[in-house]
C-alpha positions in Angstrom: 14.3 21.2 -32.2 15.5 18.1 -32.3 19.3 19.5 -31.6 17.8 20.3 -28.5 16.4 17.9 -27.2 19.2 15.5 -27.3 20.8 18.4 -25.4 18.8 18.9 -22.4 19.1 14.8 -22.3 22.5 14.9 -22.4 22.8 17.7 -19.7 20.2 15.6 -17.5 22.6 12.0 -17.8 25.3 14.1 -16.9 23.6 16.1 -13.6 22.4 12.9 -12.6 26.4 11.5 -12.9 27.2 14.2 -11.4 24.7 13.6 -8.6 25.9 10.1 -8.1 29.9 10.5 -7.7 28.9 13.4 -4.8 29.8 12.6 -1.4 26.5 11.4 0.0 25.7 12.4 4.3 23.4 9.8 6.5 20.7 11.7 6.1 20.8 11.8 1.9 21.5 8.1 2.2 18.4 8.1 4.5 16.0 10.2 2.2 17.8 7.8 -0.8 16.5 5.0 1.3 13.2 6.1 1.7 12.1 6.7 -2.1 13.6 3.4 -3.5 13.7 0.5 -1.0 11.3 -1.9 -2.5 9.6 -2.6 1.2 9.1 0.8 1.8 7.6 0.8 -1.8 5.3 -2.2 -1.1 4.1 -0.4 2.4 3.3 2.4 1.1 1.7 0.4 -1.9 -0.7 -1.1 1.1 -1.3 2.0 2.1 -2.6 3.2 -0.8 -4.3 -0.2 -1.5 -6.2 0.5 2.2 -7.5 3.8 1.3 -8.8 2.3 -2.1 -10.5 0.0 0.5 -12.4 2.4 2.4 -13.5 4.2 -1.0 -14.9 0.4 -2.0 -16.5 0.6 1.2 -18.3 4.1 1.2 -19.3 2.8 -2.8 -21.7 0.6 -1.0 -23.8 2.8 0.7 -24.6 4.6 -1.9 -27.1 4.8 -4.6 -27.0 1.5 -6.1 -29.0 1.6 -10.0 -28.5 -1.3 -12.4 -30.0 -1.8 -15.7 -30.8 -5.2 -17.2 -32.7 -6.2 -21.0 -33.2 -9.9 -22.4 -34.6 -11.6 -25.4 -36.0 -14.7 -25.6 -36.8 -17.2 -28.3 -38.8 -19.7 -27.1 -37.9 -22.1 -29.7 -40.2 -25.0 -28.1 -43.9 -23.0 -26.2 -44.8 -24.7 -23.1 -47.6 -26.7 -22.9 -50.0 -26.8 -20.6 -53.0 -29.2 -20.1 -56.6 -27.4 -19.2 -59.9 -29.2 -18.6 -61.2 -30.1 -22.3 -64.9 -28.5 -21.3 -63.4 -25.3 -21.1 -63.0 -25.3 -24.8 -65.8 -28.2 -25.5 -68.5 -28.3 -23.4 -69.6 -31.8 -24.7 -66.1 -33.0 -23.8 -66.2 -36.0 -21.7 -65.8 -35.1 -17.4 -61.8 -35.2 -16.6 -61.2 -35.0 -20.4 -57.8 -32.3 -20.9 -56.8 -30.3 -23.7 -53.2 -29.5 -24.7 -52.7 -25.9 -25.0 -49.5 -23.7 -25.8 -49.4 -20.1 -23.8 -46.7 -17.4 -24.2 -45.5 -16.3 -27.8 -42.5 -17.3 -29.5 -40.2 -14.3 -28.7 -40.6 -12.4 -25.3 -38.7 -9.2 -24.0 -38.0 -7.4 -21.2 -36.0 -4.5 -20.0 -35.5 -2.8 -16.8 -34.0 -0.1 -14.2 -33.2 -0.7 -10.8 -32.6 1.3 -8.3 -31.3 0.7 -4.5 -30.6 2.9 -1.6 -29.4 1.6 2.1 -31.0 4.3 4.5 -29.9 2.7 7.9 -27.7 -0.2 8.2 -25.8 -0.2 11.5 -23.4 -2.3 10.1 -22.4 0.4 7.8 -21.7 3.1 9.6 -19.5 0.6 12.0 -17.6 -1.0 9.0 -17.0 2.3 7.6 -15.3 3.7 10.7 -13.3 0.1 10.7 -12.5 0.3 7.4 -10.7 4.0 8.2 -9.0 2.5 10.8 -7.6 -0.5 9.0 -6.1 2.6 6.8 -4.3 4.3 9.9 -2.7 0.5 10.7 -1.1 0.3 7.2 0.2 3.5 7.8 1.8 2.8 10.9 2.9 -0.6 9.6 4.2 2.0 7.0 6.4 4.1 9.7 7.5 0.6 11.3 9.2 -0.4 8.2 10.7 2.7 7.2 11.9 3.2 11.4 13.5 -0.6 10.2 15.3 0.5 7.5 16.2 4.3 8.7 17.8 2.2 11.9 19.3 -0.7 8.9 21.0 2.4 7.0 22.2 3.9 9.6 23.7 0.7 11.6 25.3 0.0 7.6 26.6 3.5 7.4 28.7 3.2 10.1 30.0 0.0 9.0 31.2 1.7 6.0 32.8 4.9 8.1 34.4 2.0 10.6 36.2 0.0 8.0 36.8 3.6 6.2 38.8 4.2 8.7 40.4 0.4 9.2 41.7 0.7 5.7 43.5 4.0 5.9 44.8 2.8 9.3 46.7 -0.2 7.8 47.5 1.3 4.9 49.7 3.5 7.6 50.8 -0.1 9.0 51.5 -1.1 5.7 53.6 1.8 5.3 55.4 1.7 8.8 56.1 -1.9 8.1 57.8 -1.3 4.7 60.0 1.4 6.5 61.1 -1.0 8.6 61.7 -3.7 6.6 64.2 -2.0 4.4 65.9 -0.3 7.3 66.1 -4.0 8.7 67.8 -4.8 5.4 69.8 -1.9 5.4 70.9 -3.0 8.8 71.6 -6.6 7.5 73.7 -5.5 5.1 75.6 -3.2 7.0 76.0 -5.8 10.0 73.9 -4.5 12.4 71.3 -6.9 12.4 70.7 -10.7 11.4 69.2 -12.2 8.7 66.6 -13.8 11.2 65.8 -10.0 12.0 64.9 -9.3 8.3 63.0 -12.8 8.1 60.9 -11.7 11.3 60.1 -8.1 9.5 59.2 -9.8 6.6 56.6 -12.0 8.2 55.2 -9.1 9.6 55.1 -7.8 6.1 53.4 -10.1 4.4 50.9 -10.4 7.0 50.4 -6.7 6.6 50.0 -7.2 2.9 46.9 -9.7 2.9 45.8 -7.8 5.7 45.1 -4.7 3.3 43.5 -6.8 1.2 40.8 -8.0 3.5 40.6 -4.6 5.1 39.5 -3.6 1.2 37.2 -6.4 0.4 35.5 -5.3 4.1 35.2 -1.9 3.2 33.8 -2.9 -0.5 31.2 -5.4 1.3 30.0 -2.8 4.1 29.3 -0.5 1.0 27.2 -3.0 -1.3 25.4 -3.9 2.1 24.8 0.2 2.5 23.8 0.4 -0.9 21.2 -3.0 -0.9 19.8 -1.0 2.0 19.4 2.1 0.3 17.7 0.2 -3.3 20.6 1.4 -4.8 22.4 -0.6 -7.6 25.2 -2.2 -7.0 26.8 -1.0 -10.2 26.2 2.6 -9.1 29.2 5.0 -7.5 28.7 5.7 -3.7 31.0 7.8 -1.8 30.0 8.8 1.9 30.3 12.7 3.2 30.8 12.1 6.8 33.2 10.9 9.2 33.5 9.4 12.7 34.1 12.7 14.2 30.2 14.2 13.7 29.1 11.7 16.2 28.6 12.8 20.0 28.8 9.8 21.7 28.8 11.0 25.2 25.2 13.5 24.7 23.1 10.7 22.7 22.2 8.8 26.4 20.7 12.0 27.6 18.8 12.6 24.6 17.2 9.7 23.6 15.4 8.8 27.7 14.1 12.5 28.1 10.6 12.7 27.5 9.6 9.2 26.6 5.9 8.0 26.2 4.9 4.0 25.6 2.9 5.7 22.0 6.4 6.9 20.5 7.4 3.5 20.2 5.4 2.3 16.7 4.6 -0.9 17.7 2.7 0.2 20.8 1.2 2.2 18.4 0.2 -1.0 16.3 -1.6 -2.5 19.0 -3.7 0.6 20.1 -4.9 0.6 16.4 -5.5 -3.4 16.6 -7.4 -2.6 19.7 -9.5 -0.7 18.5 -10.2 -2.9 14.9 -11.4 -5.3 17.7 -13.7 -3.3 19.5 -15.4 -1.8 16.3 -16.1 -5.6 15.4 -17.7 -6.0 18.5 -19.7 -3.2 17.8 -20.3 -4.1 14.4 -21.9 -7.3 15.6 -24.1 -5.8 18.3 -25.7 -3.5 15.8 -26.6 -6.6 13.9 -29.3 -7.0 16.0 -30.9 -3.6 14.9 -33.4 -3.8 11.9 -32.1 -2.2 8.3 -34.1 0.2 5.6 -33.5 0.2 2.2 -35.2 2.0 -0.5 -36.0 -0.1 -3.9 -37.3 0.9 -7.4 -37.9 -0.9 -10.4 -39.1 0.4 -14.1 -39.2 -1.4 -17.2 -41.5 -3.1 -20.0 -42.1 -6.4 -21.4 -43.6 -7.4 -24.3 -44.1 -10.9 -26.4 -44.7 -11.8 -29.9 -44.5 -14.4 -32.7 -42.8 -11.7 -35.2 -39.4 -10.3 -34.4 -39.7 -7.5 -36.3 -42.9 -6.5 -33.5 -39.5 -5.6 -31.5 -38.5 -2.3 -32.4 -42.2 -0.7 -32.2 -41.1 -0.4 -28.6 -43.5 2.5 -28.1 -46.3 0.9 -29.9 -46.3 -2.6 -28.1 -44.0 -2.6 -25.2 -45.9 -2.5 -22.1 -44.2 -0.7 -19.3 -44.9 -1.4 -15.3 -42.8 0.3 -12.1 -42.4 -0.2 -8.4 -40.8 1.3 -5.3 -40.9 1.1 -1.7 -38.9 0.3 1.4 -37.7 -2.9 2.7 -37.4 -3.8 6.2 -34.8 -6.6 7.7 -35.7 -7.5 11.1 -33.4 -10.1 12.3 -35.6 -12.4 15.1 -33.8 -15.5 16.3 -30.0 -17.0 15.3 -29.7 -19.5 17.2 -27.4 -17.3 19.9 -24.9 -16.9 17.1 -23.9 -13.1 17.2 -23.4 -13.7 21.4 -21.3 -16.6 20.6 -19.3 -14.6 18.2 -19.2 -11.3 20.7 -17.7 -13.8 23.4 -15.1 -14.6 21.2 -14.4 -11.2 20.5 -14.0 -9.4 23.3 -11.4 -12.8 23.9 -9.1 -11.2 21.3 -9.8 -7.8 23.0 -8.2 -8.9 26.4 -5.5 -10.8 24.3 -4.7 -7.0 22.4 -4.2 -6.1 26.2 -2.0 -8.6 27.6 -0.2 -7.9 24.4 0.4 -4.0 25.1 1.8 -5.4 28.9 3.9 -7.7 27.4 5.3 -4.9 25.0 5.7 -2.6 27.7 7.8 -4.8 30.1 10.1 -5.6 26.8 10.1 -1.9 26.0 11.4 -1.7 29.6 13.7 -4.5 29.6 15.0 -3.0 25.6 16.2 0.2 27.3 17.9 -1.4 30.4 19.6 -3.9 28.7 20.3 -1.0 25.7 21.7 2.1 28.1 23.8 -0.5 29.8 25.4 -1.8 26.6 25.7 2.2 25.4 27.4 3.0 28.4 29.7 0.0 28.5 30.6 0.0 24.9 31.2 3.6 24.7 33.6 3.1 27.9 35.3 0.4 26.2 35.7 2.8 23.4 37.4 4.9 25.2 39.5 2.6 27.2 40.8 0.9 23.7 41.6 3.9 21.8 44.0 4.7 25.0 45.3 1.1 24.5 46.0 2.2 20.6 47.8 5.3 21.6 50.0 3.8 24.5 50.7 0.4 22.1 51.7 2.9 19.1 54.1 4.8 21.5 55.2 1.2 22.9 55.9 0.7 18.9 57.7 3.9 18.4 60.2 3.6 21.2 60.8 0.0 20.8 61.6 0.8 17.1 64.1 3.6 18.4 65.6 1.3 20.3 66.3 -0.8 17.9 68.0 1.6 15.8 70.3 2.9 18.1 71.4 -0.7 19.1 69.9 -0.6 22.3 67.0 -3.2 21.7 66.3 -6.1 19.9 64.2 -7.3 16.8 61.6 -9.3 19.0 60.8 -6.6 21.4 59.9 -4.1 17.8 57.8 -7.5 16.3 56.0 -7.8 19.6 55.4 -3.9 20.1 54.1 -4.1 16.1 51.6 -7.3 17.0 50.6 -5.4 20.3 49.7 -2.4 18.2 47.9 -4.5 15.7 45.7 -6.3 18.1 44.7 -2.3 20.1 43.9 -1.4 16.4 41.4 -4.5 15.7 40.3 -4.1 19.8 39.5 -0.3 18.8 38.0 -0.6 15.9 35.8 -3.4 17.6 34.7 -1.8 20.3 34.2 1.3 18.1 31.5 -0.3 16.2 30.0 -1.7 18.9 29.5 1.8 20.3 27.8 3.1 16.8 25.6 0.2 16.6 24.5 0.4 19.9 23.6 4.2 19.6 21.2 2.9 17.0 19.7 0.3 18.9 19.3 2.9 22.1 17.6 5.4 20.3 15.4 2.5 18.5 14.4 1.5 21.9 13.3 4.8 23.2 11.6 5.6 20.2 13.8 8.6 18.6 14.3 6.8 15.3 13.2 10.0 13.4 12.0 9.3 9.3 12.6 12.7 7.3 9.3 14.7 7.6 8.7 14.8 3.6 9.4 11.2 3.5 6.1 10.4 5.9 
């Protein structure tokens, strides 16, 4: 048996292995996200904390019974002082007698029993309570729409400087072609030594530049992986590439159909709206009288001998009530009018907050479909700029090897290249990022269905 065991454990290390060196897509990094980033964690904790709340809530309007027992040694019996005639009736007039009442040990247990029958408050702070639930789930959604738009916006970091790196590892490559052909050139005659020296510098550059190229990539994948919970120390590998993304249908998409609600913060504010009006409500109804039900049972007994005690039967003497208390509130002094000015203060502050949201929803998308479209057209304009500078490159490099140009016009065709390269890769993450932020500001950020 125990054979196994350690079998099915080592076959469950090694899926999960497995599981982490496969390729991972956005949307595995997203559900990834979802389960383990410790925000998401702590709102959902609140959530659950909130429902727990209204459960607390309910508790109190239900039957509420208590029981209660002491025992007393009264170590030192009062004294009290009567008129001495009672006791004497030749006593002198305003004579008193010392006298001790009560026994030495006294005991008394009891039952108690309370039930609310109309409180409006109640019913008021119930609904309230429910409500404060359905905020901490939408504060939920807002941070999981955060990080769903964060791991997305660090996914295509990673894909952009994916694709940097293999790009100048082919510089890299082109360079170190050259360089020996300048050599070779050099040796042969055909070229001077300040024609290797300018290659060279080139060359190194090249070098160092792969090396930051790497450390970028290796950052853009710890920053994924922070965003995902992930540890650091765990293999990530990403499934897709720049080419899924349809740049040119996502405008379209994201403005069709759009309501103020599918933005979550709007959301928010309609659910603080109405926790404001229900505690304006719950204050007027504080003027209405409340019912409870009460009920009491228990016995009491005293003696000098302790040992009395357990002939509960025998000398306890029991005694009970019930009935049904009234609250009528009267006169406070103008407090809960007070209170329901201030009130219904917040309630027009909750609406000159959804205005204010709406005009910055507005002014979000303008500013956000006018970036889209300008970034995605200097996308487009730089990666012409990379293919006309690499051809530039390529024929200023034939040139030079059939004699016909010279070793500056190659170096200057090479930094020209470079610089379309950084311009393209530039503008290329400017275009992903601001797909997120378009689709964030229309309110398309979508969170996996089983992850809600």
């Amino acid at each position: 048996m125990m054979k196994n065991f350690v079998l099915v454990v080592i076959a469950a290390i090694a899926a999960q292995a497995a599981m982490a060196q496969r390729p991972m897509t956005l949307e595995e990094c997203i559900d990834y996200a979802l389960e383990n980033n410790p925000n998401v964690k702590s709102s959902r904790a609140a959530v659950e904390a909130s429902q727990a709340k209204v459960g607390e809530y309910l508790s109190s309007g239900l039957p509420q019974l208590s029981a209660a027992a002491d025992l007393g040694d009264n170590f030192v019996i009062p004294t009290t002082f009567v008129p001495a005639q009672i006791f004497d009736p030749s006593a002198p007039e305003g004579a008193l007698a010392p006298v001790q009442f009560g026994t030495k040990y006294t005991g008394r247990a009891t039952i108690d029993l309370q039930q609310m029958i109309f409180s409006g408050s109640y019913f008021v702070g119930l609904k309230a309570s429910r409500t404060y639930t359905e905020l901490s789930k939408r504060e939920q959604t807002a941070s999981e729409i955060d990080l769903v738009a964060n791991v997305k916006k660090a996914y295509y970091s990673v894909l952009v400087n994916k694709e940097r790196y293999a790009l100048v590892q082919k510089n890299f490559q082109r360079l170190d072609s050259l360089l020996r052909q300048t050599r070779i050139m050099y040796e042969n005659g055909f070229a001077e030594k300040i024609d290797v020296n300018r290659v060279q510098v080139q060359f190194n550059n090249i070098s160092q530049t792969i090396k930051t190229a790497a450390t970028g990539l290796d950052v853009s994948l710890k920053l994924l992986k922070f965003q995902m919970g992930m540890p650091m120390k765990e293999p990530l590998t990403l499934a897709d590439d720049l080419q899924t993304i349809r740049f040119e249908a996502l405008s379209g998409d994201v403005s069709s159909n759009f309501n103020y609600h599918n933005r979550i913060e709007y959301g928010q504010l309609e659910i603080n709206k109405a926790l404001v009006g229900l505690d304006i409500k719950n204050t007027k109804v504080q003027y209405l009288p409340s019912l409870d039900f009460y009920g009491s049972y228990g016995a009491s007994y005293g003696t000098s001998v302790f040992s009395n005690f357990v002939a509960f039967g025998e000398n306890w003497r029991t005694f009970g009530v019930y009935g049904l208390r009234i609250n009528m509130p009267i006169f406070d002094g103008m407090r809960k009018s007070k209170i329901i000015q201030q009130k219904k203060s917040q309630l027009r502050q909750v609406e000159n907050a959804q205005q204010l949201l709406k005009n910055q929803i507005d002014m979000e998308q303008e500013q956000y479909s006018l970036e889209f479209e300008n970034n995605l057209s200097a996308l487009k304009a730089q990666e012409e700029n990379m293919k006309l500078a690499e051809e530039v490159y390529n024929v200023a490099v034939l040139k030079y090897q059939q004699g016909v140009g010279s070793n500056i016009e190659v170096i200057d065709a090479d930094a020209a290249y470079k610089e379309a390269q950084t311009n393209y890769f530039a503008a290329l993450y400017d275009a992903l990022i601001s797909t997120v932020d378009l689709e964030k500001a229309y309110g398309k950020i979508v969170i996996p269905s089983t992850k809600k």
